[in-house]
C-alpha positions in Angstrom: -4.3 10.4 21.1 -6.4 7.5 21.7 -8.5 7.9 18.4 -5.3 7.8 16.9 -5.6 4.5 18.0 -8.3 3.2 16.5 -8.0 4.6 13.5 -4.4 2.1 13.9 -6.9 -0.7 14.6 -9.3 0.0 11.2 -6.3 0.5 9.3 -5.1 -2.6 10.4 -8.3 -4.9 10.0 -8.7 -3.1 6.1 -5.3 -4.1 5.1 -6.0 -7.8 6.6 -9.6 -7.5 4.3 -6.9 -6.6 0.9 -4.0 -9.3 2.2 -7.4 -11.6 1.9 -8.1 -10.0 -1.4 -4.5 -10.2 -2.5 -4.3 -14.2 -1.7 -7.6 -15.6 -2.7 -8.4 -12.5 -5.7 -10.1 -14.9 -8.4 -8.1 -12.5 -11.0 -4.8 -10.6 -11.6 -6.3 -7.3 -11.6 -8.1 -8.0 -8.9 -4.9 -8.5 -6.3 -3.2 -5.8 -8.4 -5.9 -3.5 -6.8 -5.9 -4.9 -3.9 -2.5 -4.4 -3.2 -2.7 -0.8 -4.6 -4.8 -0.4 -1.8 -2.5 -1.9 1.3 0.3 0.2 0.2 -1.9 3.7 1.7 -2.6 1.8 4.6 0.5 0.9 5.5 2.1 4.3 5.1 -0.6 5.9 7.1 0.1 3.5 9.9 3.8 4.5 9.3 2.9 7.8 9.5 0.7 7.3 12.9 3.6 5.6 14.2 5.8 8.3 13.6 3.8 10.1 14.9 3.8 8.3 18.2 7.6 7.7 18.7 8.7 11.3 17.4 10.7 9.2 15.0 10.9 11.3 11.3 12.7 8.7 9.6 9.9 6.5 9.8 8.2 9.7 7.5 11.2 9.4 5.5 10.4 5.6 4.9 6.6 6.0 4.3 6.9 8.4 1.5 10.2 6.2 -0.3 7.0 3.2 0.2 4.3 4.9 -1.4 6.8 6.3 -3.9 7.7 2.2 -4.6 4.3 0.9 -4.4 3.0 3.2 -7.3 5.6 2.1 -9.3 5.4 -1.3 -8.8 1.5 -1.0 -9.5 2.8 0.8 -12.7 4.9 -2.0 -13.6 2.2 -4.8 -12.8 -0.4 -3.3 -14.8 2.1 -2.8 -18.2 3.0 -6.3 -17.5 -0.1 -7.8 -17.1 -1.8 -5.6 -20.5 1.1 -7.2 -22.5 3.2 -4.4 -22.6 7.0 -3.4 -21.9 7.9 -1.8 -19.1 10.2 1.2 -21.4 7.3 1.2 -23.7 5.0 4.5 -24.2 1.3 4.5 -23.6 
């Protein structure tokens, strides 16, 4: 149980690297990756949480999180190519 820990600890100090990555990315598809990357992290500390507590409806809420974060990397990418978000690749 306490390596769970640190993995919680490295998860935490990657996500802080993307939030950098997010704020100060010199371009769009630079934060768009960046915060295609947080959005694992933060389910998996979700998960370890979960974990922890014996709580399943933070599972529940990781997997509705990942669900929304690709699909809001969807929409940033058609958005930032030009393109609608109905329209068919």
């Amino acid at each position: 149980m306490q390596e769970a820990i640190y993995i919680v600890y490295l998860l935490a100090i990657a996500g802080v690297l993307c939030l950098f990555r997010i704020f100060r990315g010199p371009t769009a598809p630079d934060r768009v990756v960046a915060l295609d990357a947080l959005v694992p992290m933060v389910a998996t500390i979700m998960v370890l949480f979960a974990l922890f507590q014996g709580d399943e409806l933070l599972l529940d809420i990781s997997i509705v999180y990942s669900i929304l974060g690709f699909i809001g990397t969807l929409v940033i990418s058609k958005y930032l190519m030009g393109e609608g978000i109905g329209d068919a690749v």
